[in-house]
PDB file of the backbone (N, CA, C, O) and the ligand in Angstrom, with CONECT records:
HET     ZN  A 101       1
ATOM      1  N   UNK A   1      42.134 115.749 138.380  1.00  0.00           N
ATOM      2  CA  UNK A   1      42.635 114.574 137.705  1.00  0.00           C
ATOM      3  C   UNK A   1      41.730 114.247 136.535  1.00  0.00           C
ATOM      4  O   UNK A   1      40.533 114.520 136.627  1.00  0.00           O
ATOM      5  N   UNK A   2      42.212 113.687 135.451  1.00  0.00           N
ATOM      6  CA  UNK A   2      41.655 113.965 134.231  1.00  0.00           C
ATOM      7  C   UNK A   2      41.872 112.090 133.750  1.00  0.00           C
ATOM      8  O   UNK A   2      42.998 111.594 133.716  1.00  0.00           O
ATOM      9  N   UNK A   3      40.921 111.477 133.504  1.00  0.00           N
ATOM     10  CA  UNK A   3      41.081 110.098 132.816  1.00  0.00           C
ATOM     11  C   UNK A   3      40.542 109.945 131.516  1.00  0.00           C
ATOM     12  O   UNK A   3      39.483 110.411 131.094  1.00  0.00           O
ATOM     13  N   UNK A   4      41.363 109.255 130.931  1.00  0.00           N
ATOM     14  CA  UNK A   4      40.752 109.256 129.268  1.00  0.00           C
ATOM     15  C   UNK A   4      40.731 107.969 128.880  1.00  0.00           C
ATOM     16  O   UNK A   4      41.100 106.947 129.458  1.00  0.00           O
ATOM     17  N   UNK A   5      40.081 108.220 127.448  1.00  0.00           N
ATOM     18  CA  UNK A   5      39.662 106.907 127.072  1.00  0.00           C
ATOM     19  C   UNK A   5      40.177 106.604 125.855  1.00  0.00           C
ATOM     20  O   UNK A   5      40.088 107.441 124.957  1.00  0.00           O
ATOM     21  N   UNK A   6      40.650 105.658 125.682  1.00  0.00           N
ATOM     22  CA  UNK A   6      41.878 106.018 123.928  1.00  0.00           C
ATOM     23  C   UNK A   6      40.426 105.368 122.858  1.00  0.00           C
ATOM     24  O   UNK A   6      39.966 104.233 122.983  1.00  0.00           O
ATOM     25  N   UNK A   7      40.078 106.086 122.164  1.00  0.00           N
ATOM     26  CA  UNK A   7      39.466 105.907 120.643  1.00  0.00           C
ATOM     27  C   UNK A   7      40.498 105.990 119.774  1.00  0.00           C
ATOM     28  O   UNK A   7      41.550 106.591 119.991  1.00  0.00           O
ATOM     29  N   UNK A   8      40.093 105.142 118.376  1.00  0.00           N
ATOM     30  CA  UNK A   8      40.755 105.078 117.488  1.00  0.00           C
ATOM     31  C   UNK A   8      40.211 105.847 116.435  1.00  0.00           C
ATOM     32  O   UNK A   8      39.068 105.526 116.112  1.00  0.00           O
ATOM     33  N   UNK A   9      40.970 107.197 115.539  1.00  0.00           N
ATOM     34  CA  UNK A   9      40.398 108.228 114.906  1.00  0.00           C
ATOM     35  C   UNK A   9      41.431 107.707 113.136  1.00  0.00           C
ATOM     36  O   UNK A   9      42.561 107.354 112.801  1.00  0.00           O
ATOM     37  N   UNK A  10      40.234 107.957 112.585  1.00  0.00           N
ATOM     38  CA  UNK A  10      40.032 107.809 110.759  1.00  0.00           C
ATOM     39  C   UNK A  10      40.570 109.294 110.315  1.00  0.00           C
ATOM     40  O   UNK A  10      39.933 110.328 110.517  1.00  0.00           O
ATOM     41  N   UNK A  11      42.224 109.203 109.487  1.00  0.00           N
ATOM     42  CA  UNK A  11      41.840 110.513 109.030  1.00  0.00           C
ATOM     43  C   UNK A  11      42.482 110.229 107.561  1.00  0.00           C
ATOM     44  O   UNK A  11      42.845 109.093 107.253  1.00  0.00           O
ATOM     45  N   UNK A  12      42.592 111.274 106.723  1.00  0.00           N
ATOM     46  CA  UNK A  12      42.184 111.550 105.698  1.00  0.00           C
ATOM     47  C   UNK A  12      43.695 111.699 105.136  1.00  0.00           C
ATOM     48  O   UNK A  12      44.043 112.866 105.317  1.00  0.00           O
ATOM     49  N   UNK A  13      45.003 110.729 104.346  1.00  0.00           N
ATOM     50  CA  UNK A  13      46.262 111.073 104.103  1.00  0.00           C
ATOM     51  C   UNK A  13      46.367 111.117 102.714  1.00  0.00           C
ATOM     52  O   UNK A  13      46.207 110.174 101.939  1.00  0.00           O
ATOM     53  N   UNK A  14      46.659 112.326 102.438  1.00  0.00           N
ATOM     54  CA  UNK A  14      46.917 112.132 100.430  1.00  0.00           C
ATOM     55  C   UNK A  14      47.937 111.227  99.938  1.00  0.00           C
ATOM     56  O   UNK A  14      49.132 111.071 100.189  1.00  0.00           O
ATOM     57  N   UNK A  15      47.084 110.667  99.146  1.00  0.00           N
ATOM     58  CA  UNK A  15      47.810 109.115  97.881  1.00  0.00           C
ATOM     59  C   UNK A  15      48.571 109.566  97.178  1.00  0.00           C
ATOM     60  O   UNK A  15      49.798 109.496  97.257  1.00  0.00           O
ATOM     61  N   UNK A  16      47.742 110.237  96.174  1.00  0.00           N
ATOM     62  CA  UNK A  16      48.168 110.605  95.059  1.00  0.00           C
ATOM     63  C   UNK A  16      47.568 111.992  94.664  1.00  0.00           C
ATOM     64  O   UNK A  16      46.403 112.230  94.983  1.00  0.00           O
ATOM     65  N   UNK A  17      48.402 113.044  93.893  1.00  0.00           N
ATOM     66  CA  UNK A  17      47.822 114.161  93.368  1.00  0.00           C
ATOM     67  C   UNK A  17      47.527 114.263  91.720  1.00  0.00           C
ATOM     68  O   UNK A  17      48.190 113.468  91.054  1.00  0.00           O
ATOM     69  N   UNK A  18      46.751 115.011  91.087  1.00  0.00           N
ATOM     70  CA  UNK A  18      46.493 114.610  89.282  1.00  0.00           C
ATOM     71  C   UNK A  18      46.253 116.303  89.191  1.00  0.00           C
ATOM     72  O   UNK A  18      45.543 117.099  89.805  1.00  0.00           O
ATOM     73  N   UNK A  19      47.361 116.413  87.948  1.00  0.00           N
ATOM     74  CA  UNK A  19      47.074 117.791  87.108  1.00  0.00           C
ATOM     75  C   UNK A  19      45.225 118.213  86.645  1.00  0.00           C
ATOM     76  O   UNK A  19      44.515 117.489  85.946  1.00  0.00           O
ATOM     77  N   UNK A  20      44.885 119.288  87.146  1.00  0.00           N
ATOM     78  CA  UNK A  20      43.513 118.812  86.521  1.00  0.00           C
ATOM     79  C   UNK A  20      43.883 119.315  85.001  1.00  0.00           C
ATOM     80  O   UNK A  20      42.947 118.805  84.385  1.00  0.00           O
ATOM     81  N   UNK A  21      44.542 119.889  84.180  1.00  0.00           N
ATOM     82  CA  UNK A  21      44.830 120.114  82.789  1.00  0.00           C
ATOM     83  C   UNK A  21      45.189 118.933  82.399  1.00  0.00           C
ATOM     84  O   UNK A  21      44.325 118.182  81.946  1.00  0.00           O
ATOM     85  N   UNK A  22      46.829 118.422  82.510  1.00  0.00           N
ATOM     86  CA  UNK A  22      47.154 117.493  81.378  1.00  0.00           C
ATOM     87  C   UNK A  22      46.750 116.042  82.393  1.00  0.00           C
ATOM     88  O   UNK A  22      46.428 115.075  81.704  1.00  0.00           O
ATOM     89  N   UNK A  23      46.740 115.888  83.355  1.00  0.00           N
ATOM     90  CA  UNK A  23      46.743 114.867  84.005  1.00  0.00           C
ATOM     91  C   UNK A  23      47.465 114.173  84.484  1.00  0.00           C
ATOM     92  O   UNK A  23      47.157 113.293  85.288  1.00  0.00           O
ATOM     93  N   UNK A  24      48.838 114.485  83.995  1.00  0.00           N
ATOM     94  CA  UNK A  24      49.784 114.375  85.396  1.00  0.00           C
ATOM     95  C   UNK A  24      49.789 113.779  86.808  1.00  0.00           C
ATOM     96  O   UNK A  24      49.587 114.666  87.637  1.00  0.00           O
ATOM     97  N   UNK A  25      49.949 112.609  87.331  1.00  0.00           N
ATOM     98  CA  UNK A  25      49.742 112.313  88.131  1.00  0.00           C
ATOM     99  C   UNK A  25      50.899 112.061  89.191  1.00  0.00           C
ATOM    100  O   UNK A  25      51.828 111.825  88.418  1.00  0.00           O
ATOM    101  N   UNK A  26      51.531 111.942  90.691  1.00  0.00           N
ATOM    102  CA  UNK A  26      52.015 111.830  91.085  1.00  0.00           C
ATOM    103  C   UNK A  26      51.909 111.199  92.408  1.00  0.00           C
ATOM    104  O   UNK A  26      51.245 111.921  93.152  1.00  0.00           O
ATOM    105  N   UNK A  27      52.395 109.909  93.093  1.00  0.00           N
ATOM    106  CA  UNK A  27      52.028 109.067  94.063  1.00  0.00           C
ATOM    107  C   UNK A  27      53.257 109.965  95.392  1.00  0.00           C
ATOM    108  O   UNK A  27      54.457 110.224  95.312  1.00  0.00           O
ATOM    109  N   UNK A  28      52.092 110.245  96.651  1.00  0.00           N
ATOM    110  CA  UNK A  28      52.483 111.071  96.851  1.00  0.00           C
ATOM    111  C   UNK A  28      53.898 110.275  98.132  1.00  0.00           C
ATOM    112  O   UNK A  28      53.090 109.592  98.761  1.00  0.00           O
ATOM    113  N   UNK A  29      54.755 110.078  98.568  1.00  0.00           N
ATOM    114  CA  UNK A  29      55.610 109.430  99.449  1.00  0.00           C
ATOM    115  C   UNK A  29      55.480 109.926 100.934  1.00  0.00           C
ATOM    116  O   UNK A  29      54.822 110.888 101.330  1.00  0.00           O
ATOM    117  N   UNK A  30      56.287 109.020 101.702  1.00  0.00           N
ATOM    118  CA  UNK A  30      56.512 109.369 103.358  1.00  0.00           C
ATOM    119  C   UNK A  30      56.523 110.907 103.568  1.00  0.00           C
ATOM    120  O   UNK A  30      55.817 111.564 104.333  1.00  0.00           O
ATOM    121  N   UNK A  31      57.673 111.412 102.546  1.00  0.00           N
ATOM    122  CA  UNK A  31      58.079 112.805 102.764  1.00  0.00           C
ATOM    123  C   UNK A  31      57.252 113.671 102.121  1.00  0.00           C
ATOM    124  O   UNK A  31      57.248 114.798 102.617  1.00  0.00           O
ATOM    125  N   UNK A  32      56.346 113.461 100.899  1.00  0.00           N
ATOM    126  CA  UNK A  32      55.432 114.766 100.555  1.00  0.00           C
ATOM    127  C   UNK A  32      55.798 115.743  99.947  1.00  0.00           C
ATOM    128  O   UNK A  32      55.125 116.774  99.924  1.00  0.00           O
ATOM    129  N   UNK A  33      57.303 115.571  99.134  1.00  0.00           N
ATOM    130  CA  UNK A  33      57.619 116.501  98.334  1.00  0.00           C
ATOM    131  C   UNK A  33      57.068 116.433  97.130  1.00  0.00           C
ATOM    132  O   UNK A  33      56.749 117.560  96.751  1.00  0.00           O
ATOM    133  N   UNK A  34      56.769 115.434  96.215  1.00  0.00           N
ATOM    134  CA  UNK A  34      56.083 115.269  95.329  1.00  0.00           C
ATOM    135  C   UNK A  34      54.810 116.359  95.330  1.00  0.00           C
ATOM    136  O   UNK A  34      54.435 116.853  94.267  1.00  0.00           O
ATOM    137  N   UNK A  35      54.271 116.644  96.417  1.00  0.00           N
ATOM    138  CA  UNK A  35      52.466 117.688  96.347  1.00  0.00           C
ATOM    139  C   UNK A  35      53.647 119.282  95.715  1.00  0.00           C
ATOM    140  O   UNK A  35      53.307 120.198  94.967  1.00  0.00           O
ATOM    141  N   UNK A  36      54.705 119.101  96.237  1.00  0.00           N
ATOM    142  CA  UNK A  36      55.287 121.172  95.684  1.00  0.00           C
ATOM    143  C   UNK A  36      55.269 121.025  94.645  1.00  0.00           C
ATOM    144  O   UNK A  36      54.843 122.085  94.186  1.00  0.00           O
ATOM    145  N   UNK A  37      55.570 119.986  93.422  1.00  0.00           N
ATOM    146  CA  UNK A  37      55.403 119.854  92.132  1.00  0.00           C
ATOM    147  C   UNK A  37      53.388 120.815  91.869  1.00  0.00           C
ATOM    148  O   UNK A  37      53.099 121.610  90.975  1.00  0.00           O
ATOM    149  N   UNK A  38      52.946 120.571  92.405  1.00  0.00           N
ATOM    150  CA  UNK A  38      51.644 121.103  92.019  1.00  0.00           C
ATOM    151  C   UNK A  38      51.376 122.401  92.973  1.00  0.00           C
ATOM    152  O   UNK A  38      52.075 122.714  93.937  1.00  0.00           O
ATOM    153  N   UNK A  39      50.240 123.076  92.514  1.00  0.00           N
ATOM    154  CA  UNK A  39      49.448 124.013  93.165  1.00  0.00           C
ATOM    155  C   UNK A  39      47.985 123.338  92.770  1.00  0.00           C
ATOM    156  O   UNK A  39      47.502 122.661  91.862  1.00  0.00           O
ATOM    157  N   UNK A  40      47.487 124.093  94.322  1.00  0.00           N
ATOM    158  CA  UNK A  40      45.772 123.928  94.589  1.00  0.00           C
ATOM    159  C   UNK A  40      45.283 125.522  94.319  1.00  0.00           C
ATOM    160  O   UNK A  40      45.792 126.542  94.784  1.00  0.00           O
ATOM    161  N   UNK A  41      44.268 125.412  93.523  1.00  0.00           N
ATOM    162  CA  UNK A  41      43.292 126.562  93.950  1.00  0.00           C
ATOM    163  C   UNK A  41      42.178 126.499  94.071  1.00  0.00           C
ATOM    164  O   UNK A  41      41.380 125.762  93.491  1.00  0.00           O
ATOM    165  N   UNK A  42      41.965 127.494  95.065  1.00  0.00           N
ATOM    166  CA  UNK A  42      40.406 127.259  95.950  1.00  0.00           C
ATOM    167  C   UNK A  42      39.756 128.795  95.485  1.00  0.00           C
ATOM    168  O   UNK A  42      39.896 129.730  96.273  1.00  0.00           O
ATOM    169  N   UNK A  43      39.024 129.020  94.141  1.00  0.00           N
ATOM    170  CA  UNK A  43      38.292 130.031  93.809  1.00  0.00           C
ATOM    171  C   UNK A  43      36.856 130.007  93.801  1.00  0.00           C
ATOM    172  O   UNK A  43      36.141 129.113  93.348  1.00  0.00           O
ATOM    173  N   UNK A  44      36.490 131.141  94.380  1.00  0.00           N
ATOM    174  CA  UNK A  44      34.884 131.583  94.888  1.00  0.00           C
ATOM    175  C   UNK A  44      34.745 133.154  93.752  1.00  0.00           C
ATOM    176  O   UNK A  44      35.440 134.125  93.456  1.00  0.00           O
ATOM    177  N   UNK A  45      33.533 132.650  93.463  1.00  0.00           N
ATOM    178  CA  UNK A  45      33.333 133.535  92.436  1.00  0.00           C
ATOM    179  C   UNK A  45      32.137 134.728  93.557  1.00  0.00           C
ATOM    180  O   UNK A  45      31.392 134.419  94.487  1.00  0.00           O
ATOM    181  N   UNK A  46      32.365 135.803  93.057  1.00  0.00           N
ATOM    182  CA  UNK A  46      31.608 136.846  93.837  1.00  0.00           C
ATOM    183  C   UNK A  46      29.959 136.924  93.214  1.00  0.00           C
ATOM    184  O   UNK A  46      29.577 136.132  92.352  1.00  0.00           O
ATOM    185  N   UNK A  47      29.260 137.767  93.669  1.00  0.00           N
ATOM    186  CA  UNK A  47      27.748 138.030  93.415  1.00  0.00           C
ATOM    187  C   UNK A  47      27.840 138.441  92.240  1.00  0.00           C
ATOM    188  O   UNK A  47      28.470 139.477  92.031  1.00  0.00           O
ATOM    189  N   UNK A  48      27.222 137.719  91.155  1.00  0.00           N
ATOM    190  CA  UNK A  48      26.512 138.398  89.691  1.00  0.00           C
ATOM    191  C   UNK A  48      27.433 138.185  89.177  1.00  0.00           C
ATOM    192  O   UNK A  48      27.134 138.389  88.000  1.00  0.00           O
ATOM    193  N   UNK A  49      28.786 137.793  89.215  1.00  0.00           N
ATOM    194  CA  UNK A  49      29.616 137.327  88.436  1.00  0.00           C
ATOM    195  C   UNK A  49      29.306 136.568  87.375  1.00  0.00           C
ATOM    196  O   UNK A  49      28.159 136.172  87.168  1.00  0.00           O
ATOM    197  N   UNK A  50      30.465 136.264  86.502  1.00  0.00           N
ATOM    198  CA  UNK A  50      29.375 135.365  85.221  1.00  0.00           C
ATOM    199  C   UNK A  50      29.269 133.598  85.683  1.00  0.00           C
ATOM    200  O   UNK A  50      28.608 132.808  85.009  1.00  0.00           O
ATOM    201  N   UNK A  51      30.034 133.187  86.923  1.00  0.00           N
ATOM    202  CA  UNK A  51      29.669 131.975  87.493  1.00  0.00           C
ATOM    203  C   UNK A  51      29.560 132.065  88.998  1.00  0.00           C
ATOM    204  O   UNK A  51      30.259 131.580  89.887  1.00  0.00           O
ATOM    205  N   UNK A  52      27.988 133.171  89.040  1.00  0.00           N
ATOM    206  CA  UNK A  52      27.932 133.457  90.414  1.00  0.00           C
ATOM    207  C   UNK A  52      28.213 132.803  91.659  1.00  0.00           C
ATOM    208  O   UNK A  52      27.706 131.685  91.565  1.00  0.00           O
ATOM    209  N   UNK A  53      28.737 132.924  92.724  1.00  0.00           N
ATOM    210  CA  UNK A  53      29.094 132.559  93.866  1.00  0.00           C
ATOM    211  C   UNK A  53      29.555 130.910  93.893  1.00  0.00           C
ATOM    212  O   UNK A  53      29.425 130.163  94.862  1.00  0.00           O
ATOM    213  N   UNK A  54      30.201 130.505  92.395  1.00  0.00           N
ATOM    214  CA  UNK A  54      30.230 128.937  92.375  1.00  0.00           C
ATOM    215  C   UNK A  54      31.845 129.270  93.395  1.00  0.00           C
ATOM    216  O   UNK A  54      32.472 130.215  93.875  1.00  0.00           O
ATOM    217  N   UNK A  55      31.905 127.805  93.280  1.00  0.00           N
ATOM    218  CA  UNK A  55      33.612 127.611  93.760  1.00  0.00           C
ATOM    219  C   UNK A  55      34.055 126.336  93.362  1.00  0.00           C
ATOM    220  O   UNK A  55      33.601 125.214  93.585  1.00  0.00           O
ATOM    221  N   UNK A  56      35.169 126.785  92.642  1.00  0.00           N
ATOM    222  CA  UNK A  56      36.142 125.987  92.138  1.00  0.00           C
ATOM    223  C   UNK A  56      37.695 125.564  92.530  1.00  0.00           C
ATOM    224  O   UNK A  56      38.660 126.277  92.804  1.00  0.00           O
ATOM    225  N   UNK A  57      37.552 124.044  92.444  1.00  0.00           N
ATOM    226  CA  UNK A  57      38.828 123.678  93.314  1.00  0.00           C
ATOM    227  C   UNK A  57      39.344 123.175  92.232  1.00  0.00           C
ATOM    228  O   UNK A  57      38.744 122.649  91.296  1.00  0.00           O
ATOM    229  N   UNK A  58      41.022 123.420  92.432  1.00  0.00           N
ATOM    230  CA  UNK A  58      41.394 122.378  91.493  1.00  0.00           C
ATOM    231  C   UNK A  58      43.478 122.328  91.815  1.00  0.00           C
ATOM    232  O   UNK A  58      44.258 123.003  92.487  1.00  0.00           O
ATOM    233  N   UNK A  59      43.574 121.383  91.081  1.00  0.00           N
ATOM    234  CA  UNK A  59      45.504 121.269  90.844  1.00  0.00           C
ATOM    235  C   UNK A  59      45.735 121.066  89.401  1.00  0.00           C
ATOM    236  O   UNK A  59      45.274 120.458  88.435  1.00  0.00           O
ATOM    237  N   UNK A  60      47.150 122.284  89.905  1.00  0.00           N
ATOM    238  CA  UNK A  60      47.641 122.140  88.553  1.00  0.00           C
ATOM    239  C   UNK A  60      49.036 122.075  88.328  1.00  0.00           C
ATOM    240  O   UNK A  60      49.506 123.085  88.852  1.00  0.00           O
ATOM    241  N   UNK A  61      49.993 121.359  87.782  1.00  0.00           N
ATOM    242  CA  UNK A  61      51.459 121.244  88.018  1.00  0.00           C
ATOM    243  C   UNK A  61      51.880 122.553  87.417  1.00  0.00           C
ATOM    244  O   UNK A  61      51.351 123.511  86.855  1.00  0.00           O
ATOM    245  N   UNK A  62      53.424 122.041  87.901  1.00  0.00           N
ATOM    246  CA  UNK A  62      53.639 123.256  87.689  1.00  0.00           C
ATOM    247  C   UNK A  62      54.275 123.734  86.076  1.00  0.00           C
ATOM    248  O   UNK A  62      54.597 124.851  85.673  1.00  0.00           O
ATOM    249  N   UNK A  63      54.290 122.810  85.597  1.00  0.00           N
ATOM    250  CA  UNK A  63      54.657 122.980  83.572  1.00  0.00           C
ATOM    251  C   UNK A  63      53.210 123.574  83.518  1.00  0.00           C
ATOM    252  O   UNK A  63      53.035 124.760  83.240  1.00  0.00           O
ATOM    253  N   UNK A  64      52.217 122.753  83.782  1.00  0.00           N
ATOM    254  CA  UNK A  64      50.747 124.094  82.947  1.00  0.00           C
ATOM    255  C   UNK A  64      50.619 125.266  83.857  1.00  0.00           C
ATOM    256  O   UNK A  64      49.826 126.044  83.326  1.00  0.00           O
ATOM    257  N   UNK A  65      51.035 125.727  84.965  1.00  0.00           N
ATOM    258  CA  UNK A  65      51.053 126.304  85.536  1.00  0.00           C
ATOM    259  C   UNK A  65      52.010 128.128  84.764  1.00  0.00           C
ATOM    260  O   UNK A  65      51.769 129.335  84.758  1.00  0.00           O
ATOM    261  N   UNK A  66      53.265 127.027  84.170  1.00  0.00           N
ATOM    262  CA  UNK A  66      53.789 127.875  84.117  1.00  0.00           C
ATOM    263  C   UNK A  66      53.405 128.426  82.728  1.00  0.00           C
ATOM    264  O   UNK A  66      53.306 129.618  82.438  1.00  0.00           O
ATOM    265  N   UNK A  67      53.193 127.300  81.862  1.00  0.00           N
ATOM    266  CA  UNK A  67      52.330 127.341  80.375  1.00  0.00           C
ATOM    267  C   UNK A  67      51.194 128.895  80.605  1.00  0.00           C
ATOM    268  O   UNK A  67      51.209 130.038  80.148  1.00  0.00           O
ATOM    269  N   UNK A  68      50.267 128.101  81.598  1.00  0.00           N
ATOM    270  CA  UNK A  68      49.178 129.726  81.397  1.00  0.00           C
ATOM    271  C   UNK A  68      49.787 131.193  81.892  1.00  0.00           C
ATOM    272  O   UNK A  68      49.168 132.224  81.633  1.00  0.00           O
ATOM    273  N   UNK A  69      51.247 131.217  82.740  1.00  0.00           N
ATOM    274  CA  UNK A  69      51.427 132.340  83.356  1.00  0.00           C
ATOM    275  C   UNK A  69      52.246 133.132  81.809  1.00  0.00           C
ATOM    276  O   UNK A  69      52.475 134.339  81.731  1.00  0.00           O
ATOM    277  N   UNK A  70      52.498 132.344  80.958  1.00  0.00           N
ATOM    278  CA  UNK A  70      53.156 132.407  79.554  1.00  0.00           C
ATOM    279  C   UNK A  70      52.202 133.591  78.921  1.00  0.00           C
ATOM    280  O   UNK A  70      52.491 134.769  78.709  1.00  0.00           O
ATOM    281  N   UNK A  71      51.000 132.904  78.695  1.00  0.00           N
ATOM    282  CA  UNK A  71      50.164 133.926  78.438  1.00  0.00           C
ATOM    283  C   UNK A  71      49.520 134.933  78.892  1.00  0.00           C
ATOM    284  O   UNK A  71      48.353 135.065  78.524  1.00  0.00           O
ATOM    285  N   UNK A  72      49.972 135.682  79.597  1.00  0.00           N
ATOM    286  CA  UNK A  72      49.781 136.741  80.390  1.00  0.00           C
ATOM    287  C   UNK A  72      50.080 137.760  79.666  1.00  0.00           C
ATOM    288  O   UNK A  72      51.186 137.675  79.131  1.00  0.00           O
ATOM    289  N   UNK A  73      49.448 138.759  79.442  1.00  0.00           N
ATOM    290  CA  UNK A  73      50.491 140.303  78.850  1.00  0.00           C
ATOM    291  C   UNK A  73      51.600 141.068  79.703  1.00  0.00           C
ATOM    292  O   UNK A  73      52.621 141.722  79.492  1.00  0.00           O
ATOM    293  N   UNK A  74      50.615 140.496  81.097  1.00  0.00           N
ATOM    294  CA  UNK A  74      52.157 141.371  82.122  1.00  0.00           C
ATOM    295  C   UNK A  74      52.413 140.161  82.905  1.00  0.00           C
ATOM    296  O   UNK A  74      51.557 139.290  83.061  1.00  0.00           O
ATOM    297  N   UNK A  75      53.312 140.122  83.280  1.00  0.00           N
ATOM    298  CA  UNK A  75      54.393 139.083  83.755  1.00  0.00           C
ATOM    299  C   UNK A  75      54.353 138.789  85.578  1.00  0.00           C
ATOM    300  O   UNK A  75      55.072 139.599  86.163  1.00  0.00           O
ATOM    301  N   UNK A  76      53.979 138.261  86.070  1.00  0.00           N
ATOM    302  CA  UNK A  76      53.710 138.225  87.763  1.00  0.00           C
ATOM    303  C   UNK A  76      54.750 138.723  88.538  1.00  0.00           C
ATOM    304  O   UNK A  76      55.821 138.238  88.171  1.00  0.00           O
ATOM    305  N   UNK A  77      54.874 139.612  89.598  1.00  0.00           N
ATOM    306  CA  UNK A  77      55.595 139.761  89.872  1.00  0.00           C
ATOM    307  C   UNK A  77      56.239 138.406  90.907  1.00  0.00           C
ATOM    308  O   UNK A  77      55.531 137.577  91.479  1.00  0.00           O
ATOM    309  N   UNK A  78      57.636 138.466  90.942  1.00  0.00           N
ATOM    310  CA  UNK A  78      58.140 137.178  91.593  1.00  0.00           C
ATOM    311  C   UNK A  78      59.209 137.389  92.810  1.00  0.00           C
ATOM    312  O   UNK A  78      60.244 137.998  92.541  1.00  0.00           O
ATOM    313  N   UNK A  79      59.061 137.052  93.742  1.00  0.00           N
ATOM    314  CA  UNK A  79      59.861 137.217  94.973  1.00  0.00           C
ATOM    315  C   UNK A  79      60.417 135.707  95.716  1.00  0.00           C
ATOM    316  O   UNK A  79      59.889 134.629  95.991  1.00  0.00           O
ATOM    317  N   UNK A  80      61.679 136.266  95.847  1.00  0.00           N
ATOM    318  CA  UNK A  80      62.248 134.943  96.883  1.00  0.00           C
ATOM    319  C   UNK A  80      62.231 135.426  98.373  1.00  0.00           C
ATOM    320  O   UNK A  80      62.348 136.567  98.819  1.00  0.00           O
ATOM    321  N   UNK A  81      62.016 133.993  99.142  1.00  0.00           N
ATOM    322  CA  UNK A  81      62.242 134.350 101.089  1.00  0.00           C
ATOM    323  C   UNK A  81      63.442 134.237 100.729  1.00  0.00           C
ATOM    324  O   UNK A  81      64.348 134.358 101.553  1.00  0.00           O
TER     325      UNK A  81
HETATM  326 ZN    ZN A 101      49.711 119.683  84.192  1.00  0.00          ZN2+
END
């Protein structure tokens, strides 16, 4: 037999998300569709690199998103589920 004790736990719910390029901001609702408008990236730079082993987080919507994939010479490849 197992008895517990109810604590009350603090956690952490996203507000709002911000383009880190143009700044873009978006208040995020009940449902959370507003965050697919953006991407997160979580980059770790390797040994001796030219910004050794830093790591960089960041969001970016998806107009600059699609802005830098513009400048690409080759084109990403793209797949639907
Ligand atoms: Zn943006």
């Amino acid at each position: 037999m197992k008895d517990y004790d109810e604590i009350q736990v603090t956690k952490k719910v996203l507000k709002s998300i911000t383009c880190n390029k143009c700044g873009k901001s978006k208040t995020i609702t009940d449902f959370g569709f507003e965050q697919d408008e953006f991407h997160s990236f979580n980059l770790t730079f390797g040994y001796e690199s030219m910004y050794d082993e830093q790591r960089w987080k960041f969001d970016i919507c998806e107009s600059c998103l699609v802005d830098f994939v513009k400048t690409f010479k080759h084109a990403p490849d793209v797949f639907e589920d």
